[in-house]
BALUMZA-86786 format. One record per residue (C-alpha): z, y, x; residue in one letter. Coordinates in Angstrom, 3 decimals, m for minus. Each point is the difference from the previous one (the first is absolute). Example, Ala and Ser with C-alpha at 12.3 -4.5 7.8 and 13.67 -1.06 7.14 Angstrom:
<gugus>
GUGU         Z         Y         X  r
GUGU     7.800    m4.500    12.300  A
GUGU    m0.660     3.440     1.370  S
</gugus>
This chain:
<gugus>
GUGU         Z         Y         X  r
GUGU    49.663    60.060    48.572  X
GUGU    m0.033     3.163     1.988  X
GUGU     3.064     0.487     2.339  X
GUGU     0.750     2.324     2.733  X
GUGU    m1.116     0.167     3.706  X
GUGU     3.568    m0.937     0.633  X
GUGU     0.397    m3.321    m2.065  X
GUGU    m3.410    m1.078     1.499  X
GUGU     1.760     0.168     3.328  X
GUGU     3.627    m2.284    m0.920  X
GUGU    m2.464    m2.466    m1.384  X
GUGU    m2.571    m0.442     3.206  X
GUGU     3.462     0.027     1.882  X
GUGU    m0.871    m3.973     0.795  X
GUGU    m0.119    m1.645     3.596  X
GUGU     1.594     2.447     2.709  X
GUGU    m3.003     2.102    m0.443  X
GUGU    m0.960     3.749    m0.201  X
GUGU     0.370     1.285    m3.763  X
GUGU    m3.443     1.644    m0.667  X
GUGU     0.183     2.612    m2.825  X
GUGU    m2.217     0.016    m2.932  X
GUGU    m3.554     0.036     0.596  X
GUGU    m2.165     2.698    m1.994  X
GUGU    m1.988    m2.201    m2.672  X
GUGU    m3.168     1.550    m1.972  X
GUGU     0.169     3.655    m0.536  X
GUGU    m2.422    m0.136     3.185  X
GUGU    m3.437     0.938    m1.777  X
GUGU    m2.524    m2.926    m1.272  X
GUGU    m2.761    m1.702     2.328  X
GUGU    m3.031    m1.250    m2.105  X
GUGU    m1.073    m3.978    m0.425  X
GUGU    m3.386    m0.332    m0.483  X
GUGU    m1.413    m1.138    m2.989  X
GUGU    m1.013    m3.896     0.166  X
GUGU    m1.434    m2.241    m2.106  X
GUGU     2.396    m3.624    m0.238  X
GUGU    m1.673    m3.266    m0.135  X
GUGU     0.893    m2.031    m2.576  X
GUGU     1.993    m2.969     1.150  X
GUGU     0.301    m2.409    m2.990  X
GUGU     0.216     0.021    m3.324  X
GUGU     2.298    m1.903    m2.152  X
GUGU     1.961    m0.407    m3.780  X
GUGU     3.032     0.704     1.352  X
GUGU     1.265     1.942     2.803  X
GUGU     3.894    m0.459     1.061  X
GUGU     1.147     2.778     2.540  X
GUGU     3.332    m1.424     1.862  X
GUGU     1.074    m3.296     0.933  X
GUGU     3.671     0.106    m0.669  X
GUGU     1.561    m1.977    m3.092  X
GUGU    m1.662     1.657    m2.334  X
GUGU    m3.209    m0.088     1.505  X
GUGU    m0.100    m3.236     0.731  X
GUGU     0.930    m1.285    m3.410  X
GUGU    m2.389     2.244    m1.266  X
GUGU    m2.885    m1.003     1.883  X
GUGU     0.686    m3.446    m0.636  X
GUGU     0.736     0.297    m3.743  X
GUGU    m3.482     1.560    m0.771  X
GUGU    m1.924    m2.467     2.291  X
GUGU     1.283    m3.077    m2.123  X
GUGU    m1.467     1.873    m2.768  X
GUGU    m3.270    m0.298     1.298  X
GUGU    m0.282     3.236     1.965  X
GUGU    m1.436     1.366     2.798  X
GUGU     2.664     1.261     2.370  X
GUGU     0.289     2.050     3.200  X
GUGU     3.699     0.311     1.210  X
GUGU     0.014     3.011     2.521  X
GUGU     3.383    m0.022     2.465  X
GUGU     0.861     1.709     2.938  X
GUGU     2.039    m1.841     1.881  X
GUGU    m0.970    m3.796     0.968  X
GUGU     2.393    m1.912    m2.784  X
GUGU     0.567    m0.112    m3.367  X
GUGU     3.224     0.701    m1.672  X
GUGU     0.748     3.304     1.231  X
GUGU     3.567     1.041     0.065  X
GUGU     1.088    m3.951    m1.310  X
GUGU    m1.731    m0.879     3.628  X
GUGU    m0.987     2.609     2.158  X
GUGU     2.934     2.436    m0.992  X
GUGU     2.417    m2.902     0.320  X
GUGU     1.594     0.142    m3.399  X
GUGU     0.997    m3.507     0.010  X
GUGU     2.075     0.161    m2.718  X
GUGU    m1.648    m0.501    m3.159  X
GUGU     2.079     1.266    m2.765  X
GUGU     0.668    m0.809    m3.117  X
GUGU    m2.411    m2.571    m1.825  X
GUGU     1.702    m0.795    m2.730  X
GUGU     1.982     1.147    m3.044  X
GUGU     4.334     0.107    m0.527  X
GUGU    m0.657    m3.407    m1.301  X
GUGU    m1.310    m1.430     2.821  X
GUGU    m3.924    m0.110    m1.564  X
GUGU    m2.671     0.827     2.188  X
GUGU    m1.947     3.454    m1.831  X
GUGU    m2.045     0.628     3.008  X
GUGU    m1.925    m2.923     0.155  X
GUGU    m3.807    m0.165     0.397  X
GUGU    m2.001     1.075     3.495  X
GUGU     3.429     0.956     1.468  X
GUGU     1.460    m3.443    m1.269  X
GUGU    m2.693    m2.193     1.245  X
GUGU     0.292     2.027     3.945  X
GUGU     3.547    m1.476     0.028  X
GUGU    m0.267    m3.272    m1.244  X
GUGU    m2.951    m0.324     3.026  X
GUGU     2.648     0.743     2.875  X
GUGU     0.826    m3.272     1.348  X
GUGU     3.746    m1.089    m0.153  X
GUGU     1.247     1.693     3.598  X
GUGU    m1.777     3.604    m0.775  X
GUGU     1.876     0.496    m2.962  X
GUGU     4.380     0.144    m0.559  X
GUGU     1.143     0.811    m3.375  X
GUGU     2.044    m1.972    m2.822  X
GUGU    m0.828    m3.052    m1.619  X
GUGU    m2.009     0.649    m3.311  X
GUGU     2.512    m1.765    m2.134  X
GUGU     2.437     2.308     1.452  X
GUGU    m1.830     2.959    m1.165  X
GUGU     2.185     1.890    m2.442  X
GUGU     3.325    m2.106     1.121  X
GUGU     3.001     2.639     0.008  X
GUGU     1.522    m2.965     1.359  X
GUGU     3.057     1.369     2.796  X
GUGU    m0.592    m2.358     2.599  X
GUGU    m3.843     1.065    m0.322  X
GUGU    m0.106     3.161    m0.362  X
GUGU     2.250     0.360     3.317  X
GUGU    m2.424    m2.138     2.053  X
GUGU    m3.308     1.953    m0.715  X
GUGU     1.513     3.277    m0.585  X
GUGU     0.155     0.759     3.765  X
GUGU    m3.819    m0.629     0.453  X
GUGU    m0.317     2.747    m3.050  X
GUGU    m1.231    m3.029    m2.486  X
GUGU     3.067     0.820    m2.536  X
GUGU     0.259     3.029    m1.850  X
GUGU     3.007     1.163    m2.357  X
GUGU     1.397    m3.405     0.496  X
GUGU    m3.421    m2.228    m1.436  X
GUGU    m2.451    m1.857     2.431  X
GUGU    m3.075     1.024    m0.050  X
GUGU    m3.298    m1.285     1.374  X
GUGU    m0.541     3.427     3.067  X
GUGU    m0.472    m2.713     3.012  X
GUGU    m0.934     1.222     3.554  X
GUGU    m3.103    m1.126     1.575  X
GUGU    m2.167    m0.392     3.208  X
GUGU    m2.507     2.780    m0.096  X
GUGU    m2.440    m1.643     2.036  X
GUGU    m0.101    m2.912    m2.140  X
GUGU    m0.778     2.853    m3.101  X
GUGU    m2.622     1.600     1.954  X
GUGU    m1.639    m3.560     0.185  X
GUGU     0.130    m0.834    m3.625  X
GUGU    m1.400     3.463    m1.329  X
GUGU    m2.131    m0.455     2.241  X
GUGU    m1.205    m3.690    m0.780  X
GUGU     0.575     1.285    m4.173  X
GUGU    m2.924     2.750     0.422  X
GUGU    m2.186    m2.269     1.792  X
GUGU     0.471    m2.887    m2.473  X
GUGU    m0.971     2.154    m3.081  X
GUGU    m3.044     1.555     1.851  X
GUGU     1.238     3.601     0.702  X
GUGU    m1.870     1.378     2.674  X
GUGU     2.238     1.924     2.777  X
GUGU    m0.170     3.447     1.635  X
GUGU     2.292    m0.085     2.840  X
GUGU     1.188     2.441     2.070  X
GUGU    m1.980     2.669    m2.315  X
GUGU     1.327     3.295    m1.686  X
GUGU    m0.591     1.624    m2.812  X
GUGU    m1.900     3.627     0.713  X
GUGU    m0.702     1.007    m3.044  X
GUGU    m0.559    m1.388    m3.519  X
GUGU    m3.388     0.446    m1.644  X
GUGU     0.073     1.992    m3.427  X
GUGU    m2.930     0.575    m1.946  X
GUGU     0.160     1.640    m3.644  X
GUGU     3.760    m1.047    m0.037  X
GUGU    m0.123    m3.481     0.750  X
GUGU     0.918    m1.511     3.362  X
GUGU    m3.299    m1.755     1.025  X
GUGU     1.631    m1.827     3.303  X
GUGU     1.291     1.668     2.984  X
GUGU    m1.279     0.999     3.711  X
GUGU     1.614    m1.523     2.976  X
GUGU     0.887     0.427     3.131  X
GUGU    m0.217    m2.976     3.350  X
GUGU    m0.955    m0.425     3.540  X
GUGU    m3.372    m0.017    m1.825  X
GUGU     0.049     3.644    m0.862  X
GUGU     0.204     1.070    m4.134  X
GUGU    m1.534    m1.868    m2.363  X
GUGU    m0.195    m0.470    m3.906  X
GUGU     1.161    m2.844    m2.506  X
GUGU    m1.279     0.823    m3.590  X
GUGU     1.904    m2.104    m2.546  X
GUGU     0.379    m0.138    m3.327  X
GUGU     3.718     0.013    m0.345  X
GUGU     2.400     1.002     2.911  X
GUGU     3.367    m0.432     0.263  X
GUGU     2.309     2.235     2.129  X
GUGU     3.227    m2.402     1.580  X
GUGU     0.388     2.301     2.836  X
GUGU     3.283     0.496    m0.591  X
GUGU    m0.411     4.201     0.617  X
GUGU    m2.367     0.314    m2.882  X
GUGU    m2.881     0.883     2.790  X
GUGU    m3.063    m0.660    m2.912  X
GUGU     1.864     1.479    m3.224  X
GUGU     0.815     3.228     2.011  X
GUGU    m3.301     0.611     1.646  X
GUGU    m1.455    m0.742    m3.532  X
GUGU     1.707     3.167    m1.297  X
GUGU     2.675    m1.489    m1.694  X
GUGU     3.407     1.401    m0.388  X
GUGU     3.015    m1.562     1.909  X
GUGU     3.748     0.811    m0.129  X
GUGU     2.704    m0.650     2.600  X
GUGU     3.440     0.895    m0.683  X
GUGU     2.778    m1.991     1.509  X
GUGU     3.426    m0.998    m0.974  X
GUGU     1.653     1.456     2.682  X
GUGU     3.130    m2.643    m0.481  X
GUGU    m1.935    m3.305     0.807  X
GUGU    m1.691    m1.252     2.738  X
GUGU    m3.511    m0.574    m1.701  X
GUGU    m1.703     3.349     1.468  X
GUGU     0.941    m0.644     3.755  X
GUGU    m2.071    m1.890     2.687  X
GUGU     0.745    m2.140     2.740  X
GUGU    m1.964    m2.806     2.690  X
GUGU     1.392    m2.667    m0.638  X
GUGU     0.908    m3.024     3.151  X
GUGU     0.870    m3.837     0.153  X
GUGU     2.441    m1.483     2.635  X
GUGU     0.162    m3.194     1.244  X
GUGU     2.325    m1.997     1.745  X
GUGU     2.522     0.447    m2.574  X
GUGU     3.126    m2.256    m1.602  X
GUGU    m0.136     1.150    m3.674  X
GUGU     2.354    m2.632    m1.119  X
GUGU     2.306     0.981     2.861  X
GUGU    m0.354     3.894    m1.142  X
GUGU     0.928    m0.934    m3.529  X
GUGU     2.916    m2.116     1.505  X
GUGU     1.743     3.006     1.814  X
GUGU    m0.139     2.420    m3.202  X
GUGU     1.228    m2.753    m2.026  X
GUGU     2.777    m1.670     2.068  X
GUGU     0.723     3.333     2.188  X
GUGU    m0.045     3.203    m2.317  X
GUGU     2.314     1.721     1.514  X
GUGU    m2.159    m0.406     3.510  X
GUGU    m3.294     0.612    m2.554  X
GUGU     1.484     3.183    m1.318  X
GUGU     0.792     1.468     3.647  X
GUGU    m3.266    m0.833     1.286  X
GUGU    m1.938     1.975    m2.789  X
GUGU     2.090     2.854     0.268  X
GUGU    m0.878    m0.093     4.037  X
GUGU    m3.427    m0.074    m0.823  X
GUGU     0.428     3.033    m2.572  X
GUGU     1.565     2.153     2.565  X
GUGU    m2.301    m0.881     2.956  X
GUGU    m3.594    m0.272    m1.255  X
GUGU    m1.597     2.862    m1.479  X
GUGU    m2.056    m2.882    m2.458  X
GUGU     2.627    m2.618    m0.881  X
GUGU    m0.988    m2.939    m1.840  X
GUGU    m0.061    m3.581    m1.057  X
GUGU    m2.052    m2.624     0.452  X
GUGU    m1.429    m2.272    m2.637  X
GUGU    m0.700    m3.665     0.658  X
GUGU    m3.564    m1.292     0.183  X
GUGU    m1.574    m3.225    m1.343  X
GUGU     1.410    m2.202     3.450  X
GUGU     3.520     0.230     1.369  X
GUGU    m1.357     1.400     3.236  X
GUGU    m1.661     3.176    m1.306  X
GUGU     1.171     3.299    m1.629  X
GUGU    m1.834     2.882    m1.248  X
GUGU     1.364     3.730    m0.151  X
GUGU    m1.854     1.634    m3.096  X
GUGU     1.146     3.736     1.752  X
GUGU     1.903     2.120     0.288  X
GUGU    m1.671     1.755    m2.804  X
GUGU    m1.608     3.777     1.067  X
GUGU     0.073     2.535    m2.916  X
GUGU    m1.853     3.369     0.061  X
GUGU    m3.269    m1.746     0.993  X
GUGU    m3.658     0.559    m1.667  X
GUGU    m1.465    m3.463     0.936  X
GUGU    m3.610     1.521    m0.407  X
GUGU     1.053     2.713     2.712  X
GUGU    m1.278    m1.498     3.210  X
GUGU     3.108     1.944     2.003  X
GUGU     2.579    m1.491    m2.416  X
GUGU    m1.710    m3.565     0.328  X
GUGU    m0.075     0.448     3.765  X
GUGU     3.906     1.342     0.185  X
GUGU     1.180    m2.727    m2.299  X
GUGU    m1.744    m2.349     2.176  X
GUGU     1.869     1.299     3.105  X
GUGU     3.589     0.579    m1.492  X
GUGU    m0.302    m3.896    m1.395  X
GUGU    m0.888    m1.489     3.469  X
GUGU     3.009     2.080     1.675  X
GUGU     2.315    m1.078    m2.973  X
GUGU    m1.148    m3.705     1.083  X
GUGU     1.252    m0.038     3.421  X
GUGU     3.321     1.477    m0.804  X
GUGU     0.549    m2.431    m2.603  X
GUGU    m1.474    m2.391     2.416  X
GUGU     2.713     0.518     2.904  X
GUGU     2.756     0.646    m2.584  X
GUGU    m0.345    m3.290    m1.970  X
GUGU    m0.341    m2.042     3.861  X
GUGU     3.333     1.438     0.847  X
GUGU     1.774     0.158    m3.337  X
GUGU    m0.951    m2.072    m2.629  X
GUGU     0.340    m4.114     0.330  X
GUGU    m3.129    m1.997    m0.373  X
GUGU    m2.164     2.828     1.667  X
GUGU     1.253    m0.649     3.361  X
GUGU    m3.523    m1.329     1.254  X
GUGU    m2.077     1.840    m3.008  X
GUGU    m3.957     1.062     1.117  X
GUGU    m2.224     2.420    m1.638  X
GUGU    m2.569    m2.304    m1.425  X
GUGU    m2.341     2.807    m1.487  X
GUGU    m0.068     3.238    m0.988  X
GUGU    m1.565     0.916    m3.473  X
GUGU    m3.740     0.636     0.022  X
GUGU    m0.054     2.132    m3.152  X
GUGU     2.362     2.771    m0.492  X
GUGU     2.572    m0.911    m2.881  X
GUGU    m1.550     2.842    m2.636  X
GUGU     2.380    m0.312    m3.279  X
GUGU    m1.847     3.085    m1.940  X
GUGU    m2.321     2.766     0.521  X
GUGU    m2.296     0.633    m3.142  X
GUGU     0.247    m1.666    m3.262  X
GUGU    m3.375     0.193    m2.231  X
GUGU     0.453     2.859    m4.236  X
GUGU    m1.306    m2.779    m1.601  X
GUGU    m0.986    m1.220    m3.012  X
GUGU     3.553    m0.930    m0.849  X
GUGU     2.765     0.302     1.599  X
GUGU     3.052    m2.539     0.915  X
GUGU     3.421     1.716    m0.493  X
GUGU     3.782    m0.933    m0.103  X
GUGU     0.922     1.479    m3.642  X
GUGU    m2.641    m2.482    m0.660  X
GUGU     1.033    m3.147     1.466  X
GUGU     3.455     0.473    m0.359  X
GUGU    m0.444    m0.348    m3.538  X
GUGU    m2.662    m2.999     0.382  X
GUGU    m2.741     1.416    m0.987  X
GUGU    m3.129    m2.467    m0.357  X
GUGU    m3.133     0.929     0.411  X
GUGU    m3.148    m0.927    m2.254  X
GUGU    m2.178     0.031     3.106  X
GUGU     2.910    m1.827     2.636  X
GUGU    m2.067    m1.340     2.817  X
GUGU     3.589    m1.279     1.530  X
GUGU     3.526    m0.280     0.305  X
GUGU     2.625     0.999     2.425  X
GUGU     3.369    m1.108     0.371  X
GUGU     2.019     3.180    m0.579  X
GUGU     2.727     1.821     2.209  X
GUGU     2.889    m1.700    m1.734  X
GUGU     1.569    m3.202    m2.426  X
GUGU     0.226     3.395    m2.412  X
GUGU    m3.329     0.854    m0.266  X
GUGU    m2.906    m2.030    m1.453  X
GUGU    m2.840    m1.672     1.909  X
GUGU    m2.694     3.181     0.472  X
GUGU    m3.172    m0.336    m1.857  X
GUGU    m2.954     1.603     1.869  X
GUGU    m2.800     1.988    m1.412  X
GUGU    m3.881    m0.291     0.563  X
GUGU    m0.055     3.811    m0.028  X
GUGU     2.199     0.460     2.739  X
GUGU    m2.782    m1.537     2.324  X
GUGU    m2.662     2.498    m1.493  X
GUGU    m0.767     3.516     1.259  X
GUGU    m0.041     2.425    m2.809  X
GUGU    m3.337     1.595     0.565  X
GUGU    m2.123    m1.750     2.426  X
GUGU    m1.861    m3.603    m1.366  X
GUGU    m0.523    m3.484     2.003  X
GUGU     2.914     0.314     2.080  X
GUGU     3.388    m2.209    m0.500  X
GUGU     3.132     0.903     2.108  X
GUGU     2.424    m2.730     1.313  X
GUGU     3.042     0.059     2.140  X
GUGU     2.491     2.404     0.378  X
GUGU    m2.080     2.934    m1.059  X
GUGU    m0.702    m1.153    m3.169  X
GUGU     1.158     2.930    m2.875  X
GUGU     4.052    m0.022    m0.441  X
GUGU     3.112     2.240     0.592  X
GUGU     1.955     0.064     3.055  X
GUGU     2.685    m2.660    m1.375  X
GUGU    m2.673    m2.548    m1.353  X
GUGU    m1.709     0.414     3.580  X
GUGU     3.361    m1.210     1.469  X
GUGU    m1.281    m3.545    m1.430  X
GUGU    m3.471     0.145    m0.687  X
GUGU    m0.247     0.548     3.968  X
GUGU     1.393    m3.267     0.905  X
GUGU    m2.806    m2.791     1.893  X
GUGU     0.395    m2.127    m3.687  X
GUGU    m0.522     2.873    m2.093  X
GUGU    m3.028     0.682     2.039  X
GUGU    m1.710    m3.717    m0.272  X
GUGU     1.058     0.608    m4.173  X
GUGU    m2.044     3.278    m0.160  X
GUGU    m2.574    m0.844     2.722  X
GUGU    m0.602    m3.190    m2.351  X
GUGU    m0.507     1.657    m3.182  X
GUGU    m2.395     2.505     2.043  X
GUGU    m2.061    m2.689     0.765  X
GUGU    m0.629    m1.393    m3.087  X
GUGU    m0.965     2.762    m1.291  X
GUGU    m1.805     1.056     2.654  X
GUGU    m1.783    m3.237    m0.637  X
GUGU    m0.555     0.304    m3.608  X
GUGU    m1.685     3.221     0.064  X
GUGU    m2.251    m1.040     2.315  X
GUGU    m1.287    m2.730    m1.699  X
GUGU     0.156     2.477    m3.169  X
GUGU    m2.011     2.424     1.284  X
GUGU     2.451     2.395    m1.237  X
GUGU     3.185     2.291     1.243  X
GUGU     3.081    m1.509     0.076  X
GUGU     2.091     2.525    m2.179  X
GUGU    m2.587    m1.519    m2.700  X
GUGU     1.347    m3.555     0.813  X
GUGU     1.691    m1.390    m2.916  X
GUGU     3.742    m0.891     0.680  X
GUGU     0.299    m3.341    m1.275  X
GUGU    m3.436    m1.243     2.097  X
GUGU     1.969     1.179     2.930  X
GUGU     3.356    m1.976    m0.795  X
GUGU    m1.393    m3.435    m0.591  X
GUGU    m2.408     0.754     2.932  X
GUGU     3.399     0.356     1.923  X
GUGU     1.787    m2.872    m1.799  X
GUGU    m2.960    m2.272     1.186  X
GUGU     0.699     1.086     3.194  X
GUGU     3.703    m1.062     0.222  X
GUGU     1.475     3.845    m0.823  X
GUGU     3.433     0.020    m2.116  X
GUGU    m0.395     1.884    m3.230  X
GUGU     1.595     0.376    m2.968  X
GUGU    m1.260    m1.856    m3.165  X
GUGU    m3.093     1.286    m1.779  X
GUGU     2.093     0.672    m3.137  X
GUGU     2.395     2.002     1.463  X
GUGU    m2.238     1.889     1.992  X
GUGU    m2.285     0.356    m3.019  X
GUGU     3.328     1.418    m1.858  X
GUGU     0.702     2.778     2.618  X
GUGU    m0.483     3.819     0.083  X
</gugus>
């Protein structure tokens, strides 16, 4: 997003320091790279670009069907915003009734975190709108419109190792700390993708690839089209590093808002009128840690290496005067650290893929079920319907042997409030995967893939669908 000279200077306002003004970027003439020749890497049946939920359950998904699989990442963890962006809160699993819809990949990741690396409710308390319940687990954001549900913190470390240890176990073969240069297109299929590493560029030809980047780096290079409107009302479009403390009392924190209000209420209004960033702290997976997912940053294009670089700046200033405020002001913080500082920048949206098909809310408000539902997502409300999810939505409209998973896959700006979320991501990255797999094996593209193949693939694999006859009875 373009903004003035003047706005780039209140936003690199961070630190004490001198406030540069806007450099001058392109407009400065061309310089010419010589043509090269790149060697051939590897080859491989599947090719899964970005480690991050989606990515990860993709890559795994289509190597326990057999395939070949490269899984290219650039940072040195799996998980990606779940672990390196230090979204520790996993939202949402499961329906207004307390069943578990995202199940599957994503599913299977959580039930591997041992005991202490995961806090959340009971699962026979999923659903409960039980009072007593829904007070106790509605601080630590696990109770929503007054019904438990099953969005536990956990220890992102612990994540990071399990990913990890998944991929490995099913035979994927990992890429790390490798980018994505440019995806190879030939005749209007993606045929793999070259790569960039401390080795130089170099080429993986596959036969399927799968773009989890979570910008849409492979579908956009490829030539297809990509919207990204906003709703300007919700916080969905803005970015943010997140940060852990430790050193914390969480149970004493909850103590003072419940048994002090009056001294709770007071103290939040301080913190409104003295910090330019107020705001509160959500408790991790152990009583000793917190993690701040902001303050959100809006007006940011998170493929704009100035905007990444000034949101990167404003959140580490933001930290240290929440840092000194909560010390001096807020009980339980008294002796509070900063434990780590995100390695990924918190990216909520940038470009989300035309596809095939299209998620939208006149849609899923109404419950729409689709023939071709590759998942389900809890919806926004105990109003609305669990939200069946379309195979199409994962497939470019022109270009062939590419499958899109994560939050770019093909929906309007209210579905991608959802679709976004780190469960939503291990649902589509899933269903990517499979079908990822399944052409492979096919020889064939996978908008040719037959629906119902690619649902009791996915049921084999643990995913939550609906039944075959209802799914067969759909639109």
């Amino acid at each position: 997003m373009t903004k003035s000279d003047h706005e780039f200077a209140d936003n690199l306002d961070v630190f004490g320091g001198a406030v540069p003004s806007k450099p001058t970027r392109f407009g400065l003439g061309t310089v010419t790279e010589p043509a090269r020749e790149i060697p051939v890497f590897t080859e491989t049946d599947v090719l899964v670009v970005g480690g991050g939920p989606a990515g990860t359950a993709a890559a795994v998904a289509a190597a326990r069907l057999g395939a070949g699989v490269i899984l290219a990442e650039r940072y040195n963890h799996l998980g990606g915003l779940a672990t390196g962006g230090l979204v520790i809160w996993i939202d949402r699993m499961t329906d207004w009734s307390g069943h578990q819809v995202i199940q599957g990949i994503g599913g299977e990741l959580m039930e591997r975190l041992p005991a202490d690396a995961i806090l959340g409710p009971d699962k026979q308390d999923w659903g409960s709108r039980e009072p007593e319940l829904v007070a106790q687990w509605k601080p630590r954001h696990s109770a929503f419109h007054d019904v438990v549900q099953y969005a536990p913190m956990i220890d992102p470390e612990w994540l990071k190792l399990e990913s990890l240890k998944a991929a490995r176990e099913a035979g994927v073969e990992l890429l790390l700390h490798t980018w994505i240069a440019a995806p190879i297109v030939e005749d209007g299929q993606v045929r793999g993708a070259i790569l960039e590493s401390k080795q130089g560029r170099m080429a993986v030809r596959a036969s399927v690839v799968v773009d989890s980047t979570g910008d849409g780096d492979m579908f956009s290079r490829s030539g297809e089209a990509h919207e990204g409107d906003i709703d300007e009302e919700n916080i969905h479009h803005c970015a943010n590093t997140a940060f852990l403390w430790a050193g914390c009392d969480t149970d004493r924190w909850f103590r003072f808002q419940r048994e002090e209000p009056e001294a709770f209420r007071e103290m939040t209004k301080r913190g409104r009128e003295t910090l330019r960033n107020f705001i509160m702290p959500m408790a991790g997976w152990r009583n000793d840690v917190v993690v701040f997912m902001g303050p959100r940053f809006s007006g940011y294009d998170v493929t704009d290496i100035d905007d990444l670089t000034a949101v990167e700046l404003r959140s580490r200033e933001a930290m240290l005067e929440l840092w000194r405020f909560y010390r001096e002001n807020a009980p339980g913080f008294e002796e509070a650290w900063v434990m780590l500082t995100a390695p990924q920048l918190g990216a909520r949206h940038s470009r989300r893929l035309v596809g095939a098909a299209r998620m939208t809310a006149e849609e899923w408000r109404v419950g729409r079920v689709y023939r071709d539902e590759v998942g389900v997502s809890p919806s926004l409300g105990p109003n609305f319907p669990a939200v069946s999810v379309p195979y199409g939505a994962l497939l470019p409209a022109r270009v062939d042997n590419l499958l899109v998973a994560g939050r770019h896959i093909s929906s309007d700006a209210q579905t991608h409030t959802f679709m976004r979320e780190i469960p939503q991501c291990w649902m589509t990255g899933h269903a990517a995967g499979v079908a990822a797999g399944v052409a492979a094996d096919r020889g064939t593209v996978p908008r040719d893939l037959d629906p119902a193949e690619l649902q009791s693939a996915l049921r084999r694999q643990g995913a939550y669908l609906r039944p075959e006859a209802e799914l067969a009875a759909a639109e």
